[in-house]
N, C-alpha and C positions, 0 to 999 in steps of 0.2 A: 179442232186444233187451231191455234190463233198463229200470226203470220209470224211473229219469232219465231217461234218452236218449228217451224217448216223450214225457214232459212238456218233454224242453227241445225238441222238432219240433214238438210242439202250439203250444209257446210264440211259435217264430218264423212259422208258420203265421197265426196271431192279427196278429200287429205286419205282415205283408205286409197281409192282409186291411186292417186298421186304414187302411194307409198309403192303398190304393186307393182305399177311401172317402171318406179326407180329399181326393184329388185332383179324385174326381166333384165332391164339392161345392162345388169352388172353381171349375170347370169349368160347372156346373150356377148355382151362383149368379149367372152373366152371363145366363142362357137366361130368358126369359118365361116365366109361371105358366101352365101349361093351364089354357088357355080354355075347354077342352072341344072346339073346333074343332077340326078334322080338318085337319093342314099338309099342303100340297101339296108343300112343298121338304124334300127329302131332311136338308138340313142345317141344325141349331139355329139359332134367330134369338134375337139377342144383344140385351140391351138399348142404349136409346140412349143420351146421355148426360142429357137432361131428365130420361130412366125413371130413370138411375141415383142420379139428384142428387133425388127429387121431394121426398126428405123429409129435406132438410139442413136445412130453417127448424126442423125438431121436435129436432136436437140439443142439447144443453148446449152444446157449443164454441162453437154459431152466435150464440148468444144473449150467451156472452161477448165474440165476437167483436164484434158490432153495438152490443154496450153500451160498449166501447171507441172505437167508429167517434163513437159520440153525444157522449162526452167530448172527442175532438176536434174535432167539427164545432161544439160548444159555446162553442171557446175562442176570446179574440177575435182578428182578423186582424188581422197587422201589415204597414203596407202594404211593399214592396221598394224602392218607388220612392225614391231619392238626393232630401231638397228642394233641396240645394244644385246640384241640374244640371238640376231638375223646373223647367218653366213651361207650365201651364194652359192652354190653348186653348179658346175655343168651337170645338161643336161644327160654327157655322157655316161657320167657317174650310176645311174640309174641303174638299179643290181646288184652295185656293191655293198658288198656283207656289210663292210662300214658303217653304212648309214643307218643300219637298224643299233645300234648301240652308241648315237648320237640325239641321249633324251635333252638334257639340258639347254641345246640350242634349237631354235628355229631352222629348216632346212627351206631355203626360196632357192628352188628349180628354174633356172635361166638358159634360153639359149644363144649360142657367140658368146658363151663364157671362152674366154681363152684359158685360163688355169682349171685347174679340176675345184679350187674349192678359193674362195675371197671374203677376205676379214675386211667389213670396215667401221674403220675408227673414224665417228661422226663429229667426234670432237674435235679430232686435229688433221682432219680430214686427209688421212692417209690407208691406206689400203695395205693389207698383211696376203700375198701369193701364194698357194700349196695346192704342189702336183705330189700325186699319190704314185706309187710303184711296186712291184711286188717283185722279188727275186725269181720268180719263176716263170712274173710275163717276161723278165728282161732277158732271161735265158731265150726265149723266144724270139724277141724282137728285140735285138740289140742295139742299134738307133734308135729306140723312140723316145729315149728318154734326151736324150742330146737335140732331135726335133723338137718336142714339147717346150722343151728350154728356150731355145730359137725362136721357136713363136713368141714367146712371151718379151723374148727382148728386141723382137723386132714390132711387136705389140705397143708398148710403152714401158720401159723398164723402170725409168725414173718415176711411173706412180705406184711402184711398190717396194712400201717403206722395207718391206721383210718378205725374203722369197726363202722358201723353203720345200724341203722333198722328205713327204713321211714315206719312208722303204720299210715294204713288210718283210720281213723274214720268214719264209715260209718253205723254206728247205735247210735239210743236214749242211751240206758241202757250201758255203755260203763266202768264205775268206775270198775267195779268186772274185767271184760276181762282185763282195761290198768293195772292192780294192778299185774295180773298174765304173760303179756307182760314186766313190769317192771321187773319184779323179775327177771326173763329170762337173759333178757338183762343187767342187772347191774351185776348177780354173773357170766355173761360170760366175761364182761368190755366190751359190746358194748356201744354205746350212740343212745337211742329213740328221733327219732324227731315224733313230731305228726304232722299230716297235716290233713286238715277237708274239704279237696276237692282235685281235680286230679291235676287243674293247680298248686295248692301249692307245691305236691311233684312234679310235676316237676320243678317248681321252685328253691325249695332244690338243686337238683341233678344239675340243670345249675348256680346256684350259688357255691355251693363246686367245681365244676368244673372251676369256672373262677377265684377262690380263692385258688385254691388249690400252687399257684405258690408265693404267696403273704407274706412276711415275720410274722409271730407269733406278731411283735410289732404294728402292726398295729390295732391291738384290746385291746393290750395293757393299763395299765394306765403311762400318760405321767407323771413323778413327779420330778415338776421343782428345780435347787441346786441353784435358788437366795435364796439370806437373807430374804428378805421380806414374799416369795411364804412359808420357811420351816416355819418363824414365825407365819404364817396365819393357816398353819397345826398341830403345837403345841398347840397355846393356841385359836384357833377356836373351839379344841373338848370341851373347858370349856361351860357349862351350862352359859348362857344370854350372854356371851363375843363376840362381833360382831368384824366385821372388822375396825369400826371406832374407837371403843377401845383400839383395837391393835396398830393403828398405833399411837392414842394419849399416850399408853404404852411407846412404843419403842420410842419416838418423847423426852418424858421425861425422860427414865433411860437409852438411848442407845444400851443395848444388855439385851437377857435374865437372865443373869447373874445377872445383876445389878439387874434387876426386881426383880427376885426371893429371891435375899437378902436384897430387899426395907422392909420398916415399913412399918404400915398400915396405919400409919398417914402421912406416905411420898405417898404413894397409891392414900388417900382421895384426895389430893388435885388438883388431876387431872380432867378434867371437863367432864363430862357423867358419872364418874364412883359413881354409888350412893351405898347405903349399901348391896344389894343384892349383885350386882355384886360383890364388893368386898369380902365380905363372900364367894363366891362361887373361887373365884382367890386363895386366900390363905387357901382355903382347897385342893385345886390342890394340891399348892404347898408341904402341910404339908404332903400330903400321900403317902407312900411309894412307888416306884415303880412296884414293884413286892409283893403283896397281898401274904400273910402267909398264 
């Protein structure tokens, strides 16, 4: 055997040994530190997973990791909650039938709600108030609707643009209790809605809710500035004078002017217009506007 060939078996000899070791100790690095104690079990006990982890607080990663964790627990939270489907609840409410046949809005549970239920309007930054009541708690506790109230306007009354009391109906005999619920409510300037089942007030609350953003003219009365529409409104309030009147009126003397300063025998000769009607046209006209 020449002296290569010795030194290249020595050399593979070495990298086997090498390899074995590296295996022990990766085998050996799970096992427990002699204790000195004498094991009874034939076979290595493994660390656990506490043993294995005890000192990941002492790494550099952890430390970056956790000072990452700080910068986001730091930053502020923004809530998820929609305000335009969001209305407020006390906490008190909690139980009432109500609220399970209120799918359409979001319910956010608050406590120191001072109303039982608060709309708000994100846009014009006003708030909509609704305390709930039932005929048969009031039978019961006949101040507390008067207390409730009291809070609320000694709360801040001027941030709610709209207060309102859904009253359940939930007895026969009902005239005497709503007459003393009215009263209530009218000399506080709340507005009574009545409801005579649970999904109706809830209905109310998801309807004010998806109306609350909605401009005042839309309930409005429309009232139209053609000629024709104001003519129809003028002389329509006359007793028997229809619309086909009006316009065989206006068709003849052109404007109301003219009309108003016709005869009656310039009147007569227009076709549908018989003696009633005209008796009734120019007693319009003759009386004054404003009653003495």
């Amino acid at each position: 055997m020449d002296k290569d060939t010795k030194i290249a078996n020595e050399s593979d000899m070495e990298e086997k040994k090498d390899a074995k070791e590296s295996k022990d100790s990766i085998v050996d690095s799970r096992k427990l530190h002699n204790t000195g104690e004498k094991s009874t079990d034939s076979l290595p006990r493994y660390l656990t997973f506490g043993e294995s982890f005890a000192n990941l607080k002492r790494t550099p990663s952890y430390k970056l990791s956790n000072s990452n964790n700080s910068a986001i627990s730091d930053a502020p939270t923004i809530s998820t909650l929609d305000a335009s489907v969001t209305v407020q609840v006390n906490r008190c409410q909690t139980g009432n039938p109500l609220l399970q046949y209120m799918q359409n809005v979001v319910c956010e549970f608050r406590d120191g709600l001072v109303p039982d239920y608060v709309l708000f309007n994100a846009n014009e930054n006003t708030n909509t108030c609704i305390l709930f009541l039932s005929i048969r708690f009031h039978l019961l506790h006949g101040s507390y609707l008067e207390e409730r109230i009291g809070r609320i306007q000694r709360d801040d009354v001027t941030s709610y643009r709209n207060k309102i009391v859904i009253c359940f109906v939930d007895i026969e005999d009902y005239v005497v209790s709503l007459l003393e619920i009215n009263r209530v409510t009218l000399l506080s300037q709340f507005t009574l809605i009545l409801s005579w089942s649970w999904q109706e007030g809830a209905r109310y609350i998801e309807t004010l809710k998806s109306y609350e953003q909605k401009p005042a003219s839309l309930i409005q009365e429309r009232v139209e500035t053609d000629f024709l529409s104001q003519a129809n409104n003028l002389l329509g309030g006359i007793r028997s004078i229809n619309k086909t009147d009006i316009i065989t009126l206006l068709s003849t003397f052109g404007t109301i002017k003219n009309l108003m300063n016709a005869s009656p025998e310039e009147m007569a000769v227009c076709p549908g217009l018989g003696a009633k009607k005209l008796t009734n046209l120019l007693k319009a006209f003759q009386e004054p506007f404003v009653k003495s």
